[in-house]
C-alpha positions, 0 to 999 in steps of 0.5 A: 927306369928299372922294372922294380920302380915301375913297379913301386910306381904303380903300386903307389898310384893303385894306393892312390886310387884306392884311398880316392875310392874310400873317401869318394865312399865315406863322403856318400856315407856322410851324406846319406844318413839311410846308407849310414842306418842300413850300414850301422844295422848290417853290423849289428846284426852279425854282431847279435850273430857272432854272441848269439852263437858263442852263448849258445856254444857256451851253454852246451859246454856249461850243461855237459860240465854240470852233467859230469858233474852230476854223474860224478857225484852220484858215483860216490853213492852208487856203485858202478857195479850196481848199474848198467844205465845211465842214472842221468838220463834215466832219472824222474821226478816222484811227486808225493800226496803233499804235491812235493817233488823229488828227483829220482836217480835209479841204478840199474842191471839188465833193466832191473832196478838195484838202487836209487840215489836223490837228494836230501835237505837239512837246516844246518848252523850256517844255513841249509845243507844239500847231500846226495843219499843212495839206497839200496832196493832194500832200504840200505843206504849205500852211501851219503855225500854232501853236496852243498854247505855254508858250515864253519870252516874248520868245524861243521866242514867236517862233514866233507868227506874229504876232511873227515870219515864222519860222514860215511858212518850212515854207509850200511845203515838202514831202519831195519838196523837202526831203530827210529830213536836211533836216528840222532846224535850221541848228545841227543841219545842216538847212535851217531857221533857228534862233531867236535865244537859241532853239535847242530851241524850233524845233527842236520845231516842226521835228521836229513839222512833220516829223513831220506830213509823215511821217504824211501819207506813211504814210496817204495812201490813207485821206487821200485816201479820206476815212479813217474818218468820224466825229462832229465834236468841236470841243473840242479846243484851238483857240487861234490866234494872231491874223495881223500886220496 
């Protein structure tokens, strides 16, 4: 007899024995209901472990996305040159007399406080429109951009700073150049331009953006001072409109 069919020989009796092993083993499985229980938990638990871990991975993922996000955003309404920090990490909540809180994002150089940025909240046509605002330390706004919205496509979406430059009309404004009157569209006798076929749009981020101002006014001193520290959170809405080429 050739080596190779020993060979063959002998793996074919290994096979044998070990499909005997298996069924030897699934009969006592089948009879000891205990062995089945122990056996049926032991999976169960690594598979709770195997989810357990990818949900955890998942979620680490998720909030360094929303983090990029997030600086992204405040990127368009700062400048880099405003800051040397990290406006995430550095960021606070500033609580009112009215017990209403805002989360704060301040810019600064060598420790010196140049600018803040946070957000502000208007009731729209399609309901409530969330923009980021950034202000210079002299109440100046730096610039304005729509986070969130739910306007009519092709109308109120103008809004959008990548589909029309509406919105960086608020760029340079502050109280000091704009009386409070000021602060409204054209068609209710302010400085601000309406949208064509939307008037109730605008006039939201107007009175918001006004609004935002009138907020730095009243807090300045605790602006300034850094107001009071807290735990970044970066899972607050974070959508941003991306920039026209």
């Amino acid at each position: 007899m050739s080596r190779r069919n020993k060979t063959l020989i002998r793996s074919v009796g290994m096979a044998r024995r070990l499909a005997r092993k298996a069924g030897s083993i699934y009969d006592r499985i089948r009879g000891n209901p205990a062995y089945l229980a122990t056996l049926l938990g032991g999976f169960s638990l690594v598979t709770a472990f195997i989810l357990a871990s990818s949900h955890m991975a998942t979620e680490a993922a998720i909030q360094q996305r929303q983090k990029e996000d997030l600086q992204g955003s405040l990127s368009l309404v700062i400048p880099s040159a405003l800051h040397d920090n990290d406006l995430v990490r550095d960021s606070y909540v500033l609580a009112d007399a009215g017990g209403v809180s805002k989360r704060i994002y301040p810019a600064t150089v060598d420790g010196e406080l140049t600018a803040v940025a946070y957000q502000v909240t208007g009731l729209g046509y399609g309901g409530p429109i969330l923009a980021l605002l950034g202000v210079d330390r002299d109440g100046t706004i730096l610039g304005v951009r729509v986070l969130q919205h739910a306007e009519t496509p092709g109308l109120g979406d103008k809004i959008e700073a990548n589909r029309s430059d509406w919105i960086k009309s608020f760029t340079g404004q502050s109280f000091a150049l704009l009386s409070p009157d000021q602060w409204e569209v054209k068609k209710d006798g302010g400085y601000f331009d309406q949208l064509s076929g939307a008037t109730i749009t605008p006039r939201a981020v107007v009175q918001s953006v006004k609004g935002g101002i009138s907020f730095f006014t009243s807090h300045m001193d605790e602006l300034l001072e850094g107001g009071h520290k807290a735990e970044p959170n970066v899972t607050e809405p974070i959508k941003t409109q991306e920039e026209p080429s």
